[in-house]
C-alpha positions as CSV (number, residue, x, y, z in Angstrom):
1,X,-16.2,-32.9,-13.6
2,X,-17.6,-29.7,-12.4
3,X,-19.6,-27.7,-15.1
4,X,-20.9,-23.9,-15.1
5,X,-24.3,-24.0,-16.8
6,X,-25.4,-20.6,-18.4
7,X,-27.5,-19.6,-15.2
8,X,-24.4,-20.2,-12.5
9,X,-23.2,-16.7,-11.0
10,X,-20.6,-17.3,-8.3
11,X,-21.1,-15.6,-4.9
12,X,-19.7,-11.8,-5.2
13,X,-19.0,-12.4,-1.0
14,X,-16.8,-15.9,-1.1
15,X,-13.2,-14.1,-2.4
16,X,-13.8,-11.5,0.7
17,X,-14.6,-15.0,2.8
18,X,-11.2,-16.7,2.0
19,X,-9.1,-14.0,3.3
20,X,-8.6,-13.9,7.0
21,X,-9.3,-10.4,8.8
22,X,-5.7,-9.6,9.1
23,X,-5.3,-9.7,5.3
24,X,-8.0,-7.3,5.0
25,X,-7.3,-4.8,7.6
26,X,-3.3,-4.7,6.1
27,X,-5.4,-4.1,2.8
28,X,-7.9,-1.5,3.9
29,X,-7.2,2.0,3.6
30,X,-7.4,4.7,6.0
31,X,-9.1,7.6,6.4
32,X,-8.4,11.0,8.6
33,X,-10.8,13.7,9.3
34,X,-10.0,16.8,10.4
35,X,-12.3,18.9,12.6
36,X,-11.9,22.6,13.2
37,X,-15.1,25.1,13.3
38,X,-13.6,28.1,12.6
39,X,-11.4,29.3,9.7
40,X,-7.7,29.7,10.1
41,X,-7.9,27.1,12.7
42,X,-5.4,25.0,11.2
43,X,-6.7,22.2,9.2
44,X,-5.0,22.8,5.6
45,X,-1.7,23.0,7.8
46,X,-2.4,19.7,9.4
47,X,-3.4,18.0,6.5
48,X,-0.1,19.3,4.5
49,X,2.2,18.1,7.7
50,X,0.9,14.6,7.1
51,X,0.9,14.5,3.4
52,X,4.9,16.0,3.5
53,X,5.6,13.2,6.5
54,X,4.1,10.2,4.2
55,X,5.8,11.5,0.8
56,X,9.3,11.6,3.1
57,X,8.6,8.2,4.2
58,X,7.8,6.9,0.8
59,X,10.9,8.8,-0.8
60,X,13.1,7.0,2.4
61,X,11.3,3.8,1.1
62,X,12.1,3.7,-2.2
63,X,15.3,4.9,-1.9
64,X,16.5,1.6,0.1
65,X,15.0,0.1,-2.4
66,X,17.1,1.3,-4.9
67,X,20.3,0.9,-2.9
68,X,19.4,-2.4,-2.1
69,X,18.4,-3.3,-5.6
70,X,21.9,-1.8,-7.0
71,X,24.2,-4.0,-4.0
72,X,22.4,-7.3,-5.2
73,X,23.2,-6.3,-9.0
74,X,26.8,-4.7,-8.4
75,X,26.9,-8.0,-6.6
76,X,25.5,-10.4,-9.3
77,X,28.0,-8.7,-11.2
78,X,31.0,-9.6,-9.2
79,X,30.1,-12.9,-9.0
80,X,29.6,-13.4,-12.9
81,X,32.7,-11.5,-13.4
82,X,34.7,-13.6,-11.6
């Protein structure tokens, strides 16, 4: 039987050992930098472009969500109906 005495502190790196490098870099966030030296060049633009084309994506996301959540349950339905 394996017991923890009062002085045991478990290695902070061993849960970031067990998971392979794909899990981590599906896990890992991303970050974009955008240059421009002079004012007006741009950048707020840019930045609001990519913000508006991930909120569409997410909005397209969870809307087949939802329409695939409400077949299963109009379909669950059916099924307990009949």
């Amino acid at each position: 039987m394996f017991r923890l005495s009062p002085y045991f502190r478990p290695d902070p790196a061993a849960p970031l050992a067990s998971l392979n490098r794909g899990e981590m870099r599906a896990r890992r966030g991303r970050l974009i930098v955008f240059f421009g030296m002079c004012l007006s060049a741009g950048k707020m633009y840019a930045m609001l472009k990519v913000a508006r084309q991930k909120r569409r994506f997410m909005l397209r996301l969870l809307g087949a969500a939802a329409l695939l959540w409400l077949v299963l349950m109009t379909a669950l339905f059916l099924r307990a109906a009949g």
